[in-house]
C-alpha positions in Angstrom: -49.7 -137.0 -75.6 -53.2 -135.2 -76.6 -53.4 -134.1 -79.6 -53.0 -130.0 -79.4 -55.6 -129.6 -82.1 -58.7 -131.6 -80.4 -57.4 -129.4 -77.0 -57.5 -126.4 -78.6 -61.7 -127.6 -80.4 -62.5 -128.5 -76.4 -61.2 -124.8 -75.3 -62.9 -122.9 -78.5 -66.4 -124.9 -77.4 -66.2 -124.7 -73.8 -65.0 -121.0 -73.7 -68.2 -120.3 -76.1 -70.2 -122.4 -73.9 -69.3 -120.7 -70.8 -69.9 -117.1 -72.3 -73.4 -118.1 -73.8 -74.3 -119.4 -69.7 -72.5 -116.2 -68.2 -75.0 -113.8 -70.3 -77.8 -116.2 -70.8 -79.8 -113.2 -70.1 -79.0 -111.8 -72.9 -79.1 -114.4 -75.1 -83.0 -115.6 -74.3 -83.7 -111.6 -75.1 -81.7 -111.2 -78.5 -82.9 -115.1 -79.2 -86.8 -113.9 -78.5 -86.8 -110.7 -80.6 -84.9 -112.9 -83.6 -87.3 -115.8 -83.2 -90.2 -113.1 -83.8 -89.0 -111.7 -87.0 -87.9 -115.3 -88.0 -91.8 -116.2 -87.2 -93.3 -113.1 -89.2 -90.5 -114.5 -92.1 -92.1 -117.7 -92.4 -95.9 -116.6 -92.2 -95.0 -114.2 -95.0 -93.9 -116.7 -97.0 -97.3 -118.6 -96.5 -99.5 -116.1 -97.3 -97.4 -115.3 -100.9 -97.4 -119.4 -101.4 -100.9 -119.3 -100.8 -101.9 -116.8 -103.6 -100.4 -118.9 -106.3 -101.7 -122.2 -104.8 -105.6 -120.4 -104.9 -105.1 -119.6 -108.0 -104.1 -123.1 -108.9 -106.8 -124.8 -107.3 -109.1 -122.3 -108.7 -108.3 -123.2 -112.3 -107.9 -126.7 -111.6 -111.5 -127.2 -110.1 -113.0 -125.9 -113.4 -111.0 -128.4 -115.1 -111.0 -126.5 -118.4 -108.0 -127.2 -120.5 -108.8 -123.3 -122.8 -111.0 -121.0 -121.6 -112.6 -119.2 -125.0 -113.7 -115.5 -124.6 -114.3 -112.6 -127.3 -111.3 -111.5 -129.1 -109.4 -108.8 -127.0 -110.8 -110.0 -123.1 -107.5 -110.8 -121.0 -109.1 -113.4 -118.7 -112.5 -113.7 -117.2 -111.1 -113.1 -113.2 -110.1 -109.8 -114.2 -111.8 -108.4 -117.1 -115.6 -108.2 -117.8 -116.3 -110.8 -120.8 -119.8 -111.3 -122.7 -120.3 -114.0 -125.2 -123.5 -115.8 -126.3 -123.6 -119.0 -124.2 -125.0 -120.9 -126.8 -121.7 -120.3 -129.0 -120.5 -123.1 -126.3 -122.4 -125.6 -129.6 -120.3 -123.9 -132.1 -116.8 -123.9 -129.6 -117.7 -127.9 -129.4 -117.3 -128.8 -133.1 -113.8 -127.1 -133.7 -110.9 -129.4 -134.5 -109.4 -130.2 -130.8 -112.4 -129.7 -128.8 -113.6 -132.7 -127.0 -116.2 -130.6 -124.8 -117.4 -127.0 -124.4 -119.4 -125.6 -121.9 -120.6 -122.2 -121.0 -119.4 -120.5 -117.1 -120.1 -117.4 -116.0 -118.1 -115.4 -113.3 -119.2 -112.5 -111.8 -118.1 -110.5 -108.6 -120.3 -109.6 -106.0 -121.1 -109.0 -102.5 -123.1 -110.9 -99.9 -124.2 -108.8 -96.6 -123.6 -110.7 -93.4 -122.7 -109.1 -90.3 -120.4 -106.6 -92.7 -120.1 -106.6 -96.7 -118.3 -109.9 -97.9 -117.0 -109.8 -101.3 -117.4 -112.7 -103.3 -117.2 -114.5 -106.6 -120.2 -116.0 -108.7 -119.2 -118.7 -110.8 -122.6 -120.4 -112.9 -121.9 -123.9 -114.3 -124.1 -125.9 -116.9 -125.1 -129.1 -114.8 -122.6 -131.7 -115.0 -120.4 -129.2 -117.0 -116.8 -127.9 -116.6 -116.7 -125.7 -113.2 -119.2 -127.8 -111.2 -117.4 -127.6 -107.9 -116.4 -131.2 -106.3 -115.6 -131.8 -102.4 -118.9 -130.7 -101.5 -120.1 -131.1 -97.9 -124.4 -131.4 -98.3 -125.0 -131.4 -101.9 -124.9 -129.6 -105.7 -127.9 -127.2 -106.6 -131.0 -129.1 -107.8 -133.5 -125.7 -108.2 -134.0 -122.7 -108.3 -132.4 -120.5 -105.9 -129.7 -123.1 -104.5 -126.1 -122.4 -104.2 -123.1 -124.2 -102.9 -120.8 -121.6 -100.5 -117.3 -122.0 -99.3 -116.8 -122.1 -95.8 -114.7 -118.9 -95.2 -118.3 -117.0 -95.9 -119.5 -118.4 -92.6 -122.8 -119.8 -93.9 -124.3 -123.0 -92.9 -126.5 -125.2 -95.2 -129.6 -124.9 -94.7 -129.2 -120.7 -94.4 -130.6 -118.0 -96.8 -128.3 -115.2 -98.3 -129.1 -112.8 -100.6 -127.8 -111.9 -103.9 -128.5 -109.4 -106.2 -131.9 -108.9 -104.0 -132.9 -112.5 -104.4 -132.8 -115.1 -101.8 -130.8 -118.2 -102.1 -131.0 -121.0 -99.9 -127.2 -123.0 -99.1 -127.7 -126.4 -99.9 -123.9 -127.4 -99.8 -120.5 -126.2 -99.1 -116.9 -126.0 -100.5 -113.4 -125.8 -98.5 -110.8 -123.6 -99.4 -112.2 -122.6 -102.7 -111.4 -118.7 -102.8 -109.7 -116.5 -105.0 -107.9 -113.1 -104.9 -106.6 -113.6 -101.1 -109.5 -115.3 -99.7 -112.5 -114.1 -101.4 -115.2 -117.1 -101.3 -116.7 -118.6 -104.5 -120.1 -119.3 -104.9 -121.3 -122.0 -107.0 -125.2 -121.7 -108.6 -126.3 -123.2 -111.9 -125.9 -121.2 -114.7 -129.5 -119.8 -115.0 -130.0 -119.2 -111.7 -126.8 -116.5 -112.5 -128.6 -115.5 -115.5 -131.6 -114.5 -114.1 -130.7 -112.7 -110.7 -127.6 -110.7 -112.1 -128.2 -110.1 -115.8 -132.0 -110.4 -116.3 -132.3 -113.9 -117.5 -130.2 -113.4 -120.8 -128.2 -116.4 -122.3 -124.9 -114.8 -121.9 -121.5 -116.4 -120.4 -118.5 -115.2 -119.3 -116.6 -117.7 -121.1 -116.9 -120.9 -123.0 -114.4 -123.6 -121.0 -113.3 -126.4 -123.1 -112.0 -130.2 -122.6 -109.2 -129.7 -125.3 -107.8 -127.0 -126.6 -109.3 -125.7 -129.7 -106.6 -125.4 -132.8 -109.3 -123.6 -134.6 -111.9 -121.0 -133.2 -114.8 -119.2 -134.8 -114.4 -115.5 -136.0 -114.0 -112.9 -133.1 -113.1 -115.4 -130.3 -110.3 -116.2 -128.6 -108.6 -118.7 -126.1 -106.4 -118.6 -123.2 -104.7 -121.8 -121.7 -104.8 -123.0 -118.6 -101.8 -121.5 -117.2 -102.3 -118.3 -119.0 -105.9 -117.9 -117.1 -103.5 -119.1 -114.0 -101.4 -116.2 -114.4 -104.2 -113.5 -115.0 -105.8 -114.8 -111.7 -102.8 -113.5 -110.3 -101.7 -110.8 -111.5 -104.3 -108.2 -108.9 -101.6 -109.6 -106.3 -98.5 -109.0 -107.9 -97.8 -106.1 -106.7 -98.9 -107.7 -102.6 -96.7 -110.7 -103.6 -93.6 -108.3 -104.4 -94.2 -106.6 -101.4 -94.4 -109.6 -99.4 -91.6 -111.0 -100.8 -89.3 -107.4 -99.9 -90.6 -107.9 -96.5 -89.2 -110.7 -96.0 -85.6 -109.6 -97.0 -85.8 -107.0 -94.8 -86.9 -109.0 -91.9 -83.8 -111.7 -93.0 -81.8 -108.2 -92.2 -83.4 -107.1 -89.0 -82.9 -111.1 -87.6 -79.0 -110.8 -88.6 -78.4 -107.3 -87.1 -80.3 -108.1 -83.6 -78.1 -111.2 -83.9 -74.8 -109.4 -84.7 -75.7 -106.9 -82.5 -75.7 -109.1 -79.7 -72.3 -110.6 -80.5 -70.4 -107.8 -81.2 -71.2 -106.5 -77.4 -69.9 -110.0 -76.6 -67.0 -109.5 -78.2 -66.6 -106.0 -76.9 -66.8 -107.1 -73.6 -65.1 -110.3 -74.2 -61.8 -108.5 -75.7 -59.1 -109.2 -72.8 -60.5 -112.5 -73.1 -59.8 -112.6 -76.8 -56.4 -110.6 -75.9 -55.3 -114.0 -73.6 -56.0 -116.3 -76.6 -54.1 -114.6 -79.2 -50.9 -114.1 -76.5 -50.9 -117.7 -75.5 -50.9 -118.6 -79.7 -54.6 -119.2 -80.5 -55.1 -118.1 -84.4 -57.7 -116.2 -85.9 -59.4 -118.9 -87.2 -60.1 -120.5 -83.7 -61.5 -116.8 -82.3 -63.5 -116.8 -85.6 -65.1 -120.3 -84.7 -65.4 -119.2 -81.0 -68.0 -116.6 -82.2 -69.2 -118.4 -85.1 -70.7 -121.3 -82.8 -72.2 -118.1 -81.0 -73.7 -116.7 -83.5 -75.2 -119.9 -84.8 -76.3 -121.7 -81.7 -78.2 -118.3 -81.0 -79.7 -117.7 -84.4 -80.7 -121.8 -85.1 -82.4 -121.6 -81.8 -84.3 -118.8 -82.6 -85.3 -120.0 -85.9 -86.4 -123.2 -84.5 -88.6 -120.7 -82.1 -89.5 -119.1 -84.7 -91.3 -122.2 -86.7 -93.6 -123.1 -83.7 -94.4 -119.2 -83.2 -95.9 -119.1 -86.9 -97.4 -122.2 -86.7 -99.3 -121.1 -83.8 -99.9 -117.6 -85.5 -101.4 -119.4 -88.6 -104.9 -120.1 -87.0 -105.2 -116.4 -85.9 -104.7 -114.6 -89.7 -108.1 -114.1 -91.4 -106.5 -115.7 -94.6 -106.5 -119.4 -94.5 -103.1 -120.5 -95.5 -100.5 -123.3 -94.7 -96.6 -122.5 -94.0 -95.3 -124.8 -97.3 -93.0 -127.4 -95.5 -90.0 -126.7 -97.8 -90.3 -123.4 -96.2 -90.0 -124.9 -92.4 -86.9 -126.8 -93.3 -84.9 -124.3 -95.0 -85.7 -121.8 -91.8 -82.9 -123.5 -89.6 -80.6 -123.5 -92.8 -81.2 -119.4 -93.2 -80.8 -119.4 -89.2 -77.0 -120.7 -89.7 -76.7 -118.1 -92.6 -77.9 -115.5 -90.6 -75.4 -116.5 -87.6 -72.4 -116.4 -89.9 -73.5 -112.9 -91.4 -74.3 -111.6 -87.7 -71.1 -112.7 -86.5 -68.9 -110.3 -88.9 -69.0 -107.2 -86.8 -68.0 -109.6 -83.9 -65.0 -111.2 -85.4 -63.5 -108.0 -87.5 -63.8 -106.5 -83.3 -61.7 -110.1 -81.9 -59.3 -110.3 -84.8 -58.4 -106.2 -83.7 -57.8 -107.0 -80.3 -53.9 -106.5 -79.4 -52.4 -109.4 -77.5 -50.7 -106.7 -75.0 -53.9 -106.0 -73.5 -54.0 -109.7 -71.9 -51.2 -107.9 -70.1 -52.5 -104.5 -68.6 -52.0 -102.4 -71.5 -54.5 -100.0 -73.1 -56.5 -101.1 -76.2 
């Protein structure tokens, strides 16, 4: 004798099946739209993982372990900082310290065929902040620099900055800050004397070590502090980002629900049938459940090769995080159960007399 249980499984799956075939239509349509917004989910979340992982790589290519600035200054990125550079002697000798050197970081523009805003950052040679990874090679003279490749110039060409020309005798990849402006690496005079007039200022003294003593009217900030204040421009773009993306999560569960609970509207004889001939709740519930599921894992699986096509085509360079990619399908079966609410509340109504002629 079959087991009634394993029957009644076969009927709840095929009876799902059959629906999902009979308005296939439908389902591509609802699937599409969700798949969309499941796509725009996931390149959100790239570009707010991107910001912090910038920042990271920005403070990690310094290398500095305490960036020292005058007393008061909240972080060189974000604040405009003065200090002697030849204080980095001075920074050197306090207790903690196993090397100090002087960087300066300046914002600025570069024209190409429109204004491109950029960062300065001056290094002492061989010091903290000279940029590795580079494609050609570091500034040897006067009037070299090393450019990232999201400024579009090739080694070999001239820019100009601060009415000076510079020639680009190397470049960097994927060294930007605040959301994809490119840094620009020249040697510490060569900043000196086009933006300040050749004095022997800094914007900060960057350490190997972290000072436990300073001198009188400076101050240091660690690494993840100077992390932090790299970030904190975006963190009002990151909190909208991240509100975005709930309310897409909504929009992907309401064109999802919305789809099952005309389903289940037109489905309610149907549903009227089951529950005369002894089928429970809980199998209706599943019935729709699978629906709902099957339509929203399928779109989210969509959804992932949709943003990693869209990647390529957003002027910020930034990678979907694979964590990201793997927990989509797991929000898609969320989604599907949240979707299928409206659905089941409409099934569970249904009155068995209907399956016999009578009005709902």
């Amino acid at each position: 004798m079959r087991n009634p249980v394993r029957v009644l499984g076969a009927w709840v799956w095929l009876t799902t099946w059959r629906d999902l075939q009979w308005r296939v239509r439908r389902f591509v349509i609802a699937g599409t739209g969700a798949a969309l917004v499941f796509a725009m989910t996931l390149v959100m979340a790239g570009l707010s993982s991107s910001f912090t992982a910038e920042a990271q790589r920005t403070v990690d290519l310094v290398g500095a372990d305490a960036w020292v600035t005058p007393t008061g200054v909240d972080g060189v990125f974000t604040t405009p900082s003065v200090v002697a550079a030849d204080r980095a002697e001075e920074v050197a000798r306090m207790p903690g310290v196993e090397r100090a050197d002087p960087i300066v970081v300046l914002h600025h523009t570069v024209r190409r065929d429109r204004i491109v805003d950029v960062n300065l950052v001056g290094y002492a040679d061989g010091g903290l902040g000279q940029p590795d990874g580079v494609t050609g090679r570091l500034p040897q003279a006067v009037g070299e620099v090393v450019a990232d490749t999201s400024l579009g110039a090739r080694v070999g060409e001239r820019i100009d900055l601060a009415g000076r020309r510079f020639e680009v005798v190397g470049t960097t990849e994927g060294r930007t800050i605040n959301a994809g402006q490119p840094l620009l690496f020249l040697r510490i005079g060569d900043v000196q004397d086009a933006v300040v007039g050749g004095a022997d200022v800094a914007s900060a003294i960057v350490t190997r070590g972290v000072p436990e003593l300073l001198p009188e009217g400076l101050s240091s900030r660690t690494r993840d502090e100077t992390r932090l204040g790299l970030l904190r421009p975006l963190e009002g773009a990151v909190a909208s980002i991240r509100l975005a993306q709930l309310l897409l999560s909504l929009v992907a569960a309401l064109v999802i629900g919305s789809v099952v609970y005309l389903s289940a509207l037109e489905r309610a004889r149907d549903f009227a049938v089951y529950k005369a001939t002894g089928w429970s709740t809980r199998s209706l519930a599943s019935g729709l459940a699978v629906q709902a599921v099957v339509l929203s894992v399928g779109a989210s699986l969509v959804g992932i090769l949709v943003a990693l096509a869209l990647v390529p085509v957003f002027p910020i360079a930034f990678t979907i995080p694979t964590a990201y990619v793997l927990a989509l399908p797991v929000v898609g079966v969320l989604t599907g159960l949240v979707a299928c609410i409206s659905g089941l509340r409409r099934a569970v109504g249904v009155d068995p007399a209907l399956a016999f002629g009578a009005a709902v």
